[in-house]
Each structure stands twice: as structure tokens, then as C-alpha cells.
C-alpha positions in Angstrom: 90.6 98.5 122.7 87.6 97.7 124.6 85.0 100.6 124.3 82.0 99.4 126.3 78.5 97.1 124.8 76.6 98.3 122.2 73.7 100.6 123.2 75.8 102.0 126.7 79.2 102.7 125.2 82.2 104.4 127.0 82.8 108.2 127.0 86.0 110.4 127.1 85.1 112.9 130.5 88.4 114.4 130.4 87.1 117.7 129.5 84.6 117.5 132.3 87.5 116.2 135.2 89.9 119.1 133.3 87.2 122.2 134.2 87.9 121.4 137.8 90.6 124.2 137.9 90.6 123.8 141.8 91.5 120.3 141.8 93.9 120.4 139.2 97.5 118.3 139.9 100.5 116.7 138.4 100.8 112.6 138.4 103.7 112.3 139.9 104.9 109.4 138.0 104.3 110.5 135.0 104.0 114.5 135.2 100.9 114.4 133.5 98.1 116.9 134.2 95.9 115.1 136.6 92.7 116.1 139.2 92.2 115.1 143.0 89.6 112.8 144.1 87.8 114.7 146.2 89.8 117.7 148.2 93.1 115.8 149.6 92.7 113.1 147.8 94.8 111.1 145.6 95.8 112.8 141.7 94.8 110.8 138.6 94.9 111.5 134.8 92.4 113.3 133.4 92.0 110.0 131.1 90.9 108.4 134.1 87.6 106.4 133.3 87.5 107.7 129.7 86.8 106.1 126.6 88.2 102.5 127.2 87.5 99.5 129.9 90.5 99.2 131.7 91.4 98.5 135.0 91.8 102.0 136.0 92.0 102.1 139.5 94.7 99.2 139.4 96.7 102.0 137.8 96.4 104.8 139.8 94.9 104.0 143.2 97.1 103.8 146.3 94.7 101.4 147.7 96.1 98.4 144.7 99.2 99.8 145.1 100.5 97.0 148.5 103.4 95.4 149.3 104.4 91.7 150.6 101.6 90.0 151.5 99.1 92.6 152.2 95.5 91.8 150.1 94.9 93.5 146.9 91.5 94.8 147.2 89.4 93.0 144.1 88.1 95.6 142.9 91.7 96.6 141.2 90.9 93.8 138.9 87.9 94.8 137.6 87.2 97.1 134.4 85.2 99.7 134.1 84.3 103.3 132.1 82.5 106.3 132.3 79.5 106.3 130.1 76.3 108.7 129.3 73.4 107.9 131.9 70.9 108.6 129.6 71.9 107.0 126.7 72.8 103.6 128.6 69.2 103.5 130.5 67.3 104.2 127.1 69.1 101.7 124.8 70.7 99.0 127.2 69.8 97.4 130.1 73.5 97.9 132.1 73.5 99.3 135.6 74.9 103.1 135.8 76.4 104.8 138.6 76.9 108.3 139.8 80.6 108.9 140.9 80.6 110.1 144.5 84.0 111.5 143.4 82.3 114.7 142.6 79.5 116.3 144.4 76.6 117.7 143.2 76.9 121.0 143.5 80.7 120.7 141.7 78.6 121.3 138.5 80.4 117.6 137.5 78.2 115.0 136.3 80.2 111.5 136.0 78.3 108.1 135.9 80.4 104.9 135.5 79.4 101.1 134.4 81.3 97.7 135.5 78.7 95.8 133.6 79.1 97.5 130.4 82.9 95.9 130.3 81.4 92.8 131.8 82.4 93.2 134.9 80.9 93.5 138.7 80.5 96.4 140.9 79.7 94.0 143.8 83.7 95.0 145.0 83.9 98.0 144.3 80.5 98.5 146.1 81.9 96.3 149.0 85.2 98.6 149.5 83.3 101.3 149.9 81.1 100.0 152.6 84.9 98.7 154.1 84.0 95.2 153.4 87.4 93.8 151.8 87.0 90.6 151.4 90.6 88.1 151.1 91.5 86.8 147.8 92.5 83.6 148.4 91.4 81.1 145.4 91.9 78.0 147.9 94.4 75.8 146.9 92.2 75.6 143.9 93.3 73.2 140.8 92.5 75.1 137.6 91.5 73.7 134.2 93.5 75.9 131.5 93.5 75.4 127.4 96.0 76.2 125.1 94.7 77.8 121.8 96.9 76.8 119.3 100.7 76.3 118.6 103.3 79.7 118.3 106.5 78.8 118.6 108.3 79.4 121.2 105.0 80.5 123.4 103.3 77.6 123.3 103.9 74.0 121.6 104.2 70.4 122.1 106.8 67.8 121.3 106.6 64.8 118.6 106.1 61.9 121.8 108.5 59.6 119.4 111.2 62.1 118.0 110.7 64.5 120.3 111.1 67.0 118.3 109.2 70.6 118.6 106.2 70.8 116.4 104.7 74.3 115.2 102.1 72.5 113.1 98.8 71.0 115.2 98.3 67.1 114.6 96.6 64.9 116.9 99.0 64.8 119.6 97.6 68.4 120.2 94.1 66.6 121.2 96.2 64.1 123.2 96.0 65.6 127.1 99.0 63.2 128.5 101.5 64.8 126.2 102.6 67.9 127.6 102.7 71.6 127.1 106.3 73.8 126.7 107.1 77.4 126.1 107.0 81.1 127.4 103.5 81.2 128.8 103.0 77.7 130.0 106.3 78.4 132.4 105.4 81.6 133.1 101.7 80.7 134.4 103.4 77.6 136.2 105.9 80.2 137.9 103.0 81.9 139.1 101.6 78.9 140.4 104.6 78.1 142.1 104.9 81.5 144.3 101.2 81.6 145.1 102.5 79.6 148.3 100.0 77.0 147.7 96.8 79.1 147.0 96.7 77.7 143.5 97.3 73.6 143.6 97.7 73.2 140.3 97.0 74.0 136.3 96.1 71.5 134.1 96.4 71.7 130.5 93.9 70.9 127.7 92.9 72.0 124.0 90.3 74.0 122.5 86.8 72.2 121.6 86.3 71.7 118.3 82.7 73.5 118.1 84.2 76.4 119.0 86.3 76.8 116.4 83.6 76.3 114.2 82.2 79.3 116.1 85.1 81.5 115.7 86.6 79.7 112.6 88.9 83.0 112.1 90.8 83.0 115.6 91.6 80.0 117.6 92.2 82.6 120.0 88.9 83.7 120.5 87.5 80.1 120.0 89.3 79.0 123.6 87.6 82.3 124.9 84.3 80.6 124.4 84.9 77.3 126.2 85.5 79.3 129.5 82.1 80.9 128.7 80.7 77.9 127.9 82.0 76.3 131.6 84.2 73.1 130.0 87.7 75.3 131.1 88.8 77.9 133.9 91.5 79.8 131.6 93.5 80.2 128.8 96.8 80.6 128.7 98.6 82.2 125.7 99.2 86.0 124.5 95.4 86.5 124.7 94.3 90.1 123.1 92.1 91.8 125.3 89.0 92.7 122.8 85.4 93.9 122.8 84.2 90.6 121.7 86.5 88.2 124.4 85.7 90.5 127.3 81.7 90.2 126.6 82.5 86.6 127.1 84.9 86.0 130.1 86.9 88.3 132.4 90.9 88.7 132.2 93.7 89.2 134.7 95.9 92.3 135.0 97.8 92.9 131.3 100.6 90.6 131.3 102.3 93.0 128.4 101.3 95.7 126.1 100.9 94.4 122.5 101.5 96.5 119.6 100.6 96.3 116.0 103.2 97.5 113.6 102.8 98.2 110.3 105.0 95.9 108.2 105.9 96.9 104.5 108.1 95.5 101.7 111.6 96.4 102.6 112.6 100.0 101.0 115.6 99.4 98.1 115.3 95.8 98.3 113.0 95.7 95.0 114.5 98.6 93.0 113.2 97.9 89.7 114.5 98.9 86.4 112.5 102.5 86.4 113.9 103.1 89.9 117.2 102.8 88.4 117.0 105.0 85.5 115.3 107.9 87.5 118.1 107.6 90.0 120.5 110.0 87.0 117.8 112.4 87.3 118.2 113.0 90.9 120.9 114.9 91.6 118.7 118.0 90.0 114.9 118.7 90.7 112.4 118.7 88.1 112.2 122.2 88.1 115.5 122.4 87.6 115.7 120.1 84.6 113.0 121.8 83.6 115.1 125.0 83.3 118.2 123.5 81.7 116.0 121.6 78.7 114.5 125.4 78.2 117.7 127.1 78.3 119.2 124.7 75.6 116.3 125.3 73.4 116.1 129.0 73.3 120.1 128.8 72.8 119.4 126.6 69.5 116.9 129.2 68.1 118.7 132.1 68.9 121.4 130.9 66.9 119.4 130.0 64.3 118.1 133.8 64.3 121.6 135.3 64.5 122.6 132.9 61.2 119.8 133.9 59.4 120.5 137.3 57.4 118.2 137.6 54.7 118.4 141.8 54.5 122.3 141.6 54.2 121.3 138.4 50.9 118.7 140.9 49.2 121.8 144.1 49.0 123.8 142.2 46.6 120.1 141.1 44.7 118.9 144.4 44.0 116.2 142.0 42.1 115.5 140.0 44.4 114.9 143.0 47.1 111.8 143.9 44.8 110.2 140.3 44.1 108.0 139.1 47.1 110.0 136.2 49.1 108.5 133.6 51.6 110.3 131.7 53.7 110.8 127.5 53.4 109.1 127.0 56.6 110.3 123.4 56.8 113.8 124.1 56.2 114.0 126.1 58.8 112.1 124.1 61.3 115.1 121.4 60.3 117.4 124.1 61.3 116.1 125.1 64.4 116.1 121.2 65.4 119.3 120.9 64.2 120.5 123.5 66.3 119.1 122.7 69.9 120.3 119.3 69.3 123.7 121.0 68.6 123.2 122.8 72.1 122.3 119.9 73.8 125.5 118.3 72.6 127.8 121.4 74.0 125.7 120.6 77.3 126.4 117.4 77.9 130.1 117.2 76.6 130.5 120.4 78.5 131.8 122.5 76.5 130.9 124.7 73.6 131.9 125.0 70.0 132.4 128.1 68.4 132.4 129.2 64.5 135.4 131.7 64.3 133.3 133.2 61.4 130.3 133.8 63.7 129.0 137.3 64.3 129.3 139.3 67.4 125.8 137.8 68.3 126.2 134.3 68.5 129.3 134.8 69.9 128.1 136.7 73.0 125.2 133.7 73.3 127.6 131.5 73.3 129.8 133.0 76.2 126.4 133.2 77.8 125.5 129.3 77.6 129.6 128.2 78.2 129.0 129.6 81.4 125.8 128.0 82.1 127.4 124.7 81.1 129.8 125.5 83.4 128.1 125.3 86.9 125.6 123.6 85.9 127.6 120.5 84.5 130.0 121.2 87.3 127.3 120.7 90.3 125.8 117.7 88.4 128.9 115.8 88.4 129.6 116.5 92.1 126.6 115.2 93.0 125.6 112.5 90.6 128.0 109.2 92.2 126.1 109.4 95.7 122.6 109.5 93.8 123.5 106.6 91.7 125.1 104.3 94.1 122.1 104.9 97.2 119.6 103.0 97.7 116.8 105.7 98.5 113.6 105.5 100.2 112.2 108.5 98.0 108.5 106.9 97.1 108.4 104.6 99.5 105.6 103.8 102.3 106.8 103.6 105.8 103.6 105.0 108.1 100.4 104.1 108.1 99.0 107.1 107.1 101.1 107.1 103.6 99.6 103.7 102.9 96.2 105.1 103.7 97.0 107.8 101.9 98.6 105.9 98.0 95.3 103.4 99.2 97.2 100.6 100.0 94.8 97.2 100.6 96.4 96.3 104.3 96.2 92.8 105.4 95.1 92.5 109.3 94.1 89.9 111.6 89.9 89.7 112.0 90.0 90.4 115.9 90.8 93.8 115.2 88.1 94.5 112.2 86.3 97.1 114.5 89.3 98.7 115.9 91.5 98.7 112.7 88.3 100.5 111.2 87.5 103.2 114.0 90.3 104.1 114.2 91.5 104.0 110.3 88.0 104.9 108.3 89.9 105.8 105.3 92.0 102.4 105.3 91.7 99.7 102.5 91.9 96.5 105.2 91.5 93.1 103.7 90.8 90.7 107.1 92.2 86.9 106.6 89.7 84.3 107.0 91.9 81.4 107.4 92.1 81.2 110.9 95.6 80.8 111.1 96.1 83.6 112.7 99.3 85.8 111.3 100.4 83.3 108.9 96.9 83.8 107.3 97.5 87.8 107.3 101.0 86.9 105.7 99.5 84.3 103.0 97.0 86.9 102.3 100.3 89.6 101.0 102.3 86.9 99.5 99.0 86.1 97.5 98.6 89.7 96.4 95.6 90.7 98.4 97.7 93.8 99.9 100.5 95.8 99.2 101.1 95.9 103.5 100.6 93.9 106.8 99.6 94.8 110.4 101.4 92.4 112.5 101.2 92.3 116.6 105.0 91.9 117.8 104.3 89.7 120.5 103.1 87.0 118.6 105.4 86.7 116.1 108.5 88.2 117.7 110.0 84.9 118.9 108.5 82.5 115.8 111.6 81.8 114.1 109.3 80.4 111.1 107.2 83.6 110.4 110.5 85.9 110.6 112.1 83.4 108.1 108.8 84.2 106.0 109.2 87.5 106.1 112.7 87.7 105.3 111.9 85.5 102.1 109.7 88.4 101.5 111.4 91.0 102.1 109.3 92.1 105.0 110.4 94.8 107.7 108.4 96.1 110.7 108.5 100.1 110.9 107.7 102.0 113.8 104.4 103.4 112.5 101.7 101.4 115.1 98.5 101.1 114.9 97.5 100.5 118.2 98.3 98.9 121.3 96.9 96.2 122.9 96.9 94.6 126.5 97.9 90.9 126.7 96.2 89.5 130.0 94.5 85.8 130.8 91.3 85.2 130.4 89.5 83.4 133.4 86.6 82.9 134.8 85.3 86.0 136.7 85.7 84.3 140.2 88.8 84.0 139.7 90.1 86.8 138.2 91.0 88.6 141.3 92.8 86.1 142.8 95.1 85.0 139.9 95.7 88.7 139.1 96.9 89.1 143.1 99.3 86.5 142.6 100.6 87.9 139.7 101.2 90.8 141.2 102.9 89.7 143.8 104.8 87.5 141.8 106.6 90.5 140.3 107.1 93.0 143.3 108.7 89.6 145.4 110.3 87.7 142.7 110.7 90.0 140.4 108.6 87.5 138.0 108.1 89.5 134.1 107.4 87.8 131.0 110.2 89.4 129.7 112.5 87.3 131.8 110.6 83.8 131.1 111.2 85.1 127.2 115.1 85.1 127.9 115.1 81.0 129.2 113.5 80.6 125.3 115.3 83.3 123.5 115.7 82.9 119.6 117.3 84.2 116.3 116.1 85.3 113.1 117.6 84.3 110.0 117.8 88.5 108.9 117.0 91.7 110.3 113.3 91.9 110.1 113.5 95.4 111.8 113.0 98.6 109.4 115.9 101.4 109.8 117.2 103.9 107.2 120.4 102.8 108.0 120.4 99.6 107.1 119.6 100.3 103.7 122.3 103.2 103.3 125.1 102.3 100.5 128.5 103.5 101.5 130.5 105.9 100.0 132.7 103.8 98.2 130.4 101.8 96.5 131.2 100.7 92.8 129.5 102.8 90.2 127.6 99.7 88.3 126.1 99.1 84.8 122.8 99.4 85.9 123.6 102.9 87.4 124.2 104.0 83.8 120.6 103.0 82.3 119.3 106.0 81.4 122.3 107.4 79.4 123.3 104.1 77.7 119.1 104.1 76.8 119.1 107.6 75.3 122.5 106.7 73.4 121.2 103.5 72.1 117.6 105.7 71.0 119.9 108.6 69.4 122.1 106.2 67.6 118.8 104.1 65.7 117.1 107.9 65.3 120.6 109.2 63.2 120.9 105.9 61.4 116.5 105.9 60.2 117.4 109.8 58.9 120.7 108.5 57.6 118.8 105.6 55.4 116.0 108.5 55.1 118.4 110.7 53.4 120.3 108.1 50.8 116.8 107.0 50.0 115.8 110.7 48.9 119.3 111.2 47.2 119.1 108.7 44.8 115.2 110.2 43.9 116.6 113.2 43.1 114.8 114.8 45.9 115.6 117.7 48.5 115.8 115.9 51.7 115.1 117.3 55.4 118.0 114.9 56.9 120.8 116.7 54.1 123.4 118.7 55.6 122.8 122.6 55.9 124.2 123.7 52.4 121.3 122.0 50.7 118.6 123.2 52.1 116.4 125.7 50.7 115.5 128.4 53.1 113.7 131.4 50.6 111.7 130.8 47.7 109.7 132.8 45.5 105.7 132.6 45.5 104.6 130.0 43.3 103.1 132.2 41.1 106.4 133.7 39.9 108.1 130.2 38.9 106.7 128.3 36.1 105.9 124.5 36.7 108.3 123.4 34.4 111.3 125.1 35.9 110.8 124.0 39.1 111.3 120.3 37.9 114.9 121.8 36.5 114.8 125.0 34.3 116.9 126.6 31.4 119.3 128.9 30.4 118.7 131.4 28.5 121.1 134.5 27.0 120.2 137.1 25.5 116.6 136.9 23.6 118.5 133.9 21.6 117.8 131.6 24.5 121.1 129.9 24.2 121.6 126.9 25.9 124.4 125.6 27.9 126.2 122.8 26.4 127.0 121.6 30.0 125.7 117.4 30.5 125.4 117.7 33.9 122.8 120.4 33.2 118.8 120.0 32.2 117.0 122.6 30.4 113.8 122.6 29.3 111.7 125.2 26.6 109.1 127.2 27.8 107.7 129.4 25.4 105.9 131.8 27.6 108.5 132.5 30.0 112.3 134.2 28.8 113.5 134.7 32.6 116.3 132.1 33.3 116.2 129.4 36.3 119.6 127.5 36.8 119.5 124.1 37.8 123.3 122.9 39.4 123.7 119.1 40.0 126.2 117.7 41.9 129.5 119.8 42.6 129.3 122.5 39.9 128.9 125.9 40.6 127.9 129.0 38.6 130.3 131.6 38.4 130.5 135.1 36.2 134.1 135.4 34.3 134.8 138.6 33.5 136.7 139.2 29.8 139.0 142.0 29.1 136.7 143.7 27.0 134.2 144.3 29.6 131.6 141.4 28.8 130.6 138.8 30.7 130.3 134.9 30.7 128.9 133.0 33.0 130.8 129.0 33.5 130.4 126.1 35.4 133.2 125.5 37.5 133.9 122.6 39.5 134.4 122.9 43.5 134.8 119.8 45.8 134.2 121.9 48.7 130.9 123.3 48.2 128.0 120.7 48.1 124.8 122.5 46.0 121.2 121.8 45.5 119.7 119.5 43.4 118.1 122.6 42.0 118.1 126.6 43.1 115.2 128.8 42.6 116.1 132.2 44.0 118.3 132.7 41.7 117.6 134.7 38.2 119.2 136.5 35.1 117.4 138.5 32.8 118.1 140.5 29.5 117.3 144.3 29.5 117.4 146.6 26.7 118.6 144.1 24.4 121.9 143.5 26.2 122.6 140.9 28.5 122.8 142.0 31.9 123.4 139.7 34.9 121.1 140.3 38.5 123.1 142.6 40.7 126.2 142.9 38.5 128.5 145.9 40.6 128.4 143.4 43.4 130.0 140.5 41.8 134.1 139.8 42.1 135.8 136.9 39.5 135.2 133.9 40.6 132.5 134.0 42.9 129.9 132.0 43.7 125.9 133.5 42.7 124.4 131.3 44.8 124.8 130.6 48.5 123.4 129.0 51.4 
């Protein structure tokens, strides 16, 4: 929007209209707080002269407000602002005028400026000497030029095929082939209910050296030829601007343009990412967060509860003497292998219980079933509707979240300084093809920006750009960036006229643009229009493979993970070596320091009874002499296990026995027998019953 010349630009005097308590009103049309012009007078907004060039007093002064044929005083046509006195005399050369609205003594200094919107006081001055001079333009003939093509606004037909053209050839330099569309009939409808007063409008095209002075709008290029004297007018959805209003004047707004924000079209891109974060959804993070934690503390609580090394050292009266450390690796394994155990009771919802367990795992797990419970419970309810929907959650549909995620936005150049006042933060990238919105929309589709600012009025009725965007994917949202009056722009003499027959157009014919629109009314292709409820899934949409991503990914990871520890484990078996991927019976959980076990026997020791050192005849057995060491380290291959028999006569032998059941170690080291007092004597003797195992894990 127009905000006055450089060096005398407009002000906002609302605060200074609004400190008039005793003139304070209520518009009546709108109910907005207003003020009186003078005591009696009529009410206006407190936005009255502020900020912005616009025909104020065409708005709000009873004077432009006639019906029939009674004369529109000119001055209703012309723009003006308030603006600062003392800045406009020191930097600019525009003429400034104290509003005799207020009086002096009201404590209300307002000063106003025509010129600085490049317009004339001379009727304004004239009304208020009561000179009110006619409007008639004189049956006058006006030269008009058509800036470019916009279906169905303004075009020209192929003279052989006759068919419409929305690209510019040389036909559109050809002066005997005539214009068609919305704002060609709508300016000859005019023309036709000015009873005479304007003869006729000719049609012609833009010169070509301005468009090599505005090569980025051919709007603003046919702006300069009625500066430059070779046309009266132009006639198309002309953007009132800063820069077009320093260079010709402009009827009364024909329409209100507003620029939308457009943006890719929520859920129609929903890559593979989107998909698999749609199974988290029906639970926050926070939540998630919770249920991972729960699982794990579960796994190494029951690892804890297992774990009775006090209860292991009673029956090894030995053993409770020697100094023990723990296999911290082992238990590490353990601990894993129980919180992936929990995980597996989460999400088959259910738990499995060890009838052998003690009282405290048994009380955890009642704990965690119950958890499972719910929780599983209120993640299945919700889970369908999360997968199936197509969600906006992340996407951009205002301006200020694009600003915000700094979105480059591809905009037309007229508004660079608006766009930019009024957005400092924004990333815009301008099009310099001078091709007006199909430029901005090349610019996206060639990656420049993620987002577009399109004006509706242009581009509501092209069929061809709302194809585009619905190849695209491109919706306009209701976030705007601003609005914009559409108006003529004409010579300055003639302004007043026109804009009187315009007006009176509408009040006795009823003539709107709107209704000129309806005689040329067209269909998109799609929906180019953004709403949440077009996007919706319904209820009984099909659960897909897609929805399931995320699970048939972690599956597919878990499954290659089991089968690498699987090969991992086989590999280490046929070494001869402990592995960390064995099942729980063969790991080593307590050990004693190194410096109590003798290199040799941990590589696989002997058996020794008595101070003989007798050997065992067993094959699957490997012994090994150590002459400095008479303590005796067993080391069981394969399925045999050690065992005391006890003979009638009181002794003791110790056998290997087989058991299918029991899987042992490829060697045991916390096991040991010793002789004392020249007797053999076996570790923790009143403990042991026939047939039972020494070792255990």
C-alpha cells in the first residue's frame, strides 16, 4: 500500500484524532470508534488520513456519498495522507496543509499532503471555497492499453482459428484485432451508462521501451506510457502501488486484491519418514520416553532378584573366604538379555512368568503386567486413526510459520517494498522474468522457494495457472499478506470523471466486477483451495502396508541382529571359546582374582586326589601338571557333569555323569577340592545330597 514520497511520508494520527475524548463517536456502518469533524459534524475512523494514500473522503464523507445524477464532488477521487510538517518541508519539496478540522487551540496538530500521493489539492481547495465544478469528461474518446494477456481478463483471439490465446504473438501488436474478457466488458459497460459523456475507448498495446523500463511487470510498464502522454488509461487488474501512483492517477478501487500465501498441499507429499513416525503418534514423546524406561528398569531388577551370590557362598564355606569378583561382562549380557525379554512381554502384551521365581520377581512382574495392560490397551485404541490420517502436524500454513522454519517465499517484484515492511524477517526471492505470476510459480517449481505469494484476482479465473498448481500440488490458505486495491490508472484529468461514472454505474445499474466475472465464469481442473477437511481420511479407511513401516523395519533389524550373534556364537563354539551370544547356563558370572588361578589351569586344569594327584581317566577331560600348585580345577566339556557318590562305607568318589538337560561350560573356575590333613575332603561336604550337581549357573 501506498505510503506517501520519499523524504514527506505518511503518518498514522490515530492517537492524536483518539485524545479528542469530546468528539469521540461510533461509525455507524461499521461500529468502529470514530471522531466528529468539528462539533456536529460528520464521524470518521480514527484511521482517517493515517498511514496510507487513499481516497479517504470517498469513504466516509456524506458529501461523495449522492445519488442519481447529482455530481460527485472531485475531490472524492483524489488521495491523500496526513504527514509530519516538519519533516516534509526539510527533506521534500511537497506542499503541506493544516487541517482546519481542528482548531488551534484543540491542542491537535494535523497537516495533510495531496501531492505527496501525487495528487492535487486544487478540488479539494475549490470545495471549500463552494466552487464545485461538473465532472463531465465531454463525450471524450479515450485511448486505453492492455498490459498483457490473463485469461479470462484480458486476451485476444487467433484472427484465423479463432481460438483464445493466453500466450502474446504479434497479433497482440496488431490494433484491428480486438480485445475480449472481464475488464475490457466491464470498462465498455461503463462506457455505455455514462449516457454519452465518454464516446468511446479504444484499445492498444504497451510500447515496447517500456518494458524495457519495467522489464519485471508488464503492468507497471503500461503505467509509464500514460506518463509518458502516448495513452489515457489502462485497463486491466492494475495494483495500486507507490511506484504506479508517482506516475499516473487511478479511479475509485474497482476490487480489493489480496495476496495469499500458497504452500505445497499438507498430506499430499507424505514421504517415507512421515509414514514411519505416524506408529509413534498415538503416544507423546514423553510418554514413550516413560515406557522405554520402565522396560529397562524391569530388565535389571530382574536380573538383581536372580542374582543370589550370599545364598551360592553357604553351601561353599570355601568359597565364602576366598576374595570373588564379579564377570562384569557376563552380566552386562544378562542385563541386555533381560530388558530385551521385557520389551518382548510389552509388545506381545503379556508377561511370562518363571513358576520357580522368587517372591521378588514375581511382585515385579504383577507390577509391569499391569503396566502392559493400559498401556498396550490405550495404544491399540488409538493407533488405526493415527495410521490411516493424513495429518497436518509439521506442516506450514501461515505466513508467520514460514517466516518462522525460514522459508525462501517466491513473490511478485511490485510488492518488494511492501512484502519487506511489512515481513523484515521474511526470506523473499522476487521473479525477474516479467511474467508476472507464472514467473513467481517457475521460480517454486525451480526450487528457489519452498512457498508462493499469489494475488487472487489475477489468477483466480486462469484456468492454466490453477492447472499448474494442481500439477504442483499447490493450495492457497487463508494466511494474507496484504491487501491491495485494484483501480484504473488514467490520466489525472480524468480521473474524476471516469471514477463518477463508475460510481454511478453501480448505485443505477447495479454494475460490479463481480457480475461481468459471472458472463466469463470458469473451472479448475482440482481444488486449489486449502481446508483441513479436504485432507481428512475417513474412518474406514484400509489399514495399508505402508502404515506398518516402522514395525516391519524394526522386525527386519531384530531378525539380521539375532542371526550376526547366532553366526557370532557358532563361530566362538567351534574355538572352544566362552561366548557372549551362549545361552544363560554358560556364562560365567563369578570368578576368582587372577592371582589365585594358575595360567595353566585356566586353559583347562587337573584333577588331583589326595596328595597322589590321581588323574581322571575320563577322554572328554584335559588335565595338565603343575608342579607348584596341588589345589584341583575341573574342566567339564560338553554334557558331563561332576557329581559326589557316596559309598557305603562313608567315602566319597566323585564321577562324571552324563545329563542331556544341563548344558555346562567349556571350563568352570569357581569351583575347587582340596586335601586336608592327609585325607581327601571335598569343598562344603555336609551340604552335598547323591547325585547332585557341584557346579551351577
Amino acid at each position: 500500500m501506498v505510503a506517501g514520497k520519499e523524504g514527506c511520508p505518511c503518518t498514522n494520527e490515530a492517537a492524536a484524532l483518539s485524545s479528542l475524548t469530546e468528539r469521540s463517536c461510533e461509525v455507524a456502518s461499521t461500529g468502529e470508534p470514530g471522531v466528529l469533524f468539528k462539533m456536529g459534524g460528520y464521524c470518521v475512523p480514527i484511521s482517517y488520513g493515517s498511514s496510507k494514500c487513499l481516497l479517504h473522503d470517498l469513504h466516509n464523507d456524506p458529501a461523495c456519498f449522492v445519488d442519481g445524477d447529482d455530481i460527485i464532488p472531485p475531490y472524492c477521487f483524489r488521495p491523500f495522507c496526513y504527514v509530519d510538517a516538519d519533516v516534509c518541508a526539510r527533506e521534500s519539496n511537497e506542499r503541506v496543509y493544516r487541517s482546519d478540522y481542528f482548531n488551534i487551540d484543540s491542542g491537535v496538530d494535523v497537516f495533510y499532503s495531496y501531492s505527496t500521493c501525487n495528487s492535487t489539492c486544487d478540488d479539494w481547495l475549490g470545495a471549500v471555497d463552494g466552487k464545485v465544478e461538473p465532472v463531465n469528461l465531454g463525450q471524450i474518446t479515450i485511448k486505453a492499453n492492455i498490459p498483457r494477456y490473463v485469461l479470462p481478463m484480458m486476451y485476444k483471439r487467433d484472427p484465423i482459428s479463432n481460438e483464445i490465446l493466453n500466450v502474446m504473438g504479434s497479433e497482440y501488436y496488431d490494433n484491428s484485432v480486438p480485445y475480449e474478457g472481464v475488464y475490457p466488458s466491464f470498462a465498455e459497460k461503463i462506457m455505455k451508462f455514462s449516457q454519452g459523456d465518454i464516446k468511446n475507448i479504444t484499445y492498444t498495446h504497451r510500447s515496447k521501451v517500456s518494458s524495457d523500463l519495467h522489464p519485471t511487470s508488464s503492468f507497471t510498464a503500461a503505467v509509464q506510457d500514460i506518463q509518458d502522454g502516448l495513452v489515457d488509461m489502462s485497463v486491466g487488474p492494475f495494483w495500486i502501488t507507490g511506484e504506479r501512483l508517482l506516475m499516473s492517477a487511478f479511479t475509485v478501487p474497482i476490487v480489493y486484491d489480496k495476496v495469499f500465501l500458497v504452500i505445497p498441499k499438507p498430506g499430499a507429499d507424505e514421504g517415507f519418514m512421515k509414514q514411519v513416525s505416524k506408529v509413534l503418534q498415538p503416544f507423546t514423546y514423553k510418554l514413550w520416553g516413560l515406557v522405554i524406561s520402565i522396560i529397562a528398569v524391569s530388565g535389571l531388577l530382574s536380573v538383581w532378584f536372580a542374582d543370589r551370590p550370599k545364598a551360592r557362598a553357604d553351601h561353599w564355606p570355601r568359597l565364602r573366604r576366598k576374595k570373588m569378583r564379579r564377570k562384569k561382562r557376563a552380566y552386562m549380557r544378562l542385563a541386555v538379555d533381560s530388558i530385551l525379554e521385557m520389551g518382548t512381554f510389552f509388545c506381545s502384551a503379556g508377561v511370562g512368568l518363571d513358576p520357580g521365581s522368587n517372591l521378588s520377581n514375581k511382585l515385579l512382574m504383577f507390577g509391569f503386567g499391569f503396566f502392559i495392560l493400559i498401556t498396550v490397551s490405550s495404544y491399540v485404541a488409538n493407533l488405526a486413526a493415527f495410521l490411516t490420517q493424513k495429518t497436518m502436524e509439521g506442516s506450514v500454513t501461515s505466513i508467520d510459520g514460514a517466516i518462522a522454519r525460514g522459508w525462501k517465499i517466491c513473490a511478485h517484484p511490485v510488492f518488494v517494498k511492501d512484502l519487506e515492511l511489512a515481513w523484515p524477517n521474511g526470506k523473499f526471492v522476487f521473479s525477474e522474468a516479467g511474467t508476472e505470476f507464472y514467473g513467481v510459480l517457475d521460480d517454486y517449481i525451480n526450487g528457489k522457494c519452498k512457498a508462493l505469494a499469489i494475488g487472487w484476482e489475477d489468477t483466480s479465473m486462469d484456468r492454466s495457472f490453477l492447472d499448474r498448481l494442481c500439477e504442483n500440488e499447490l493450495v492457497y490458505t487463508d494466511s494474507m499478506f496484504h491487501e491491495t486495491p485494484i483501480a484504473f490508472p488514467i490520466r489525472q484529468g480524468l480521473a474524476a470523471g471516469f471514477s463518477h461514472w463508475m460510481l454511478q454505474a453501480k448505485r443505477n445499474h447495479n454494475l460490479v466486477l463481480q457480475a461481468v466475472k459471472d458472463e466469463f465464469a470458469t473451472e479448475s481442473a482440482c481444488n486449489v483451495h486449502f481446508s483441513a477437511e479436504n485432507i481428512e481420511t475417513s474412518d474406514y479407511d484400509p489399514i495399508d502396508v505402508e502404515h506398518m513401516a516402522l514395525p516391519i523395519i524394526l522386525f527386519i533389524v531384530c531378525s539380521s541382529l539375532a542371526i550376526i550373534g547366532h553366526l557370532c556364537e557358532r563361530r566362538d563354539m567351534k574355538r572352544g571359546r566362552s561366548s557372549l551370544f551362549a545361552v544363560h547356563s554358560q556364562l560365567q558370572l563369578v570368578v576368582d582374582e587372577p592371582s589365585h588361578i594358575p595360567r595353566a589351569l585356566r586353559m583347562g586344569g587337573r584333577i588331583s586326589f589326595g596328595k597322589g594327584r590321581r588323574s581322571t581317566t575320563d577322554s572328554s577331560f584335559r588335565s595338565k601338571e603343575d608342579d607348584d600348585d596341588d589345589e584341583m580345577y575341573p574342566g567339564i566339556h560338553g554334557t558331563q557333569t561332576l557329581v559326589m557318590e557316596e559309598q557305603n562305607s562313608g567315602s566319597s568318589n566323585f564321577i562324571y555323569k552324563k545329563d542331556d538337560d544341563v548344558e555346562m561350560p567349556p571350563s568352570i573356575h569357581d569351583l575347587e577340592v582340596e586335601e586336608e590333613d592327609d585325607s581327601f575332603h571335598s569343598i562344603g561336604r555336609p551340604h552335598f545330597q547323591t547325585g547332585r550337581s557341584i557346579g551351577f549357573f
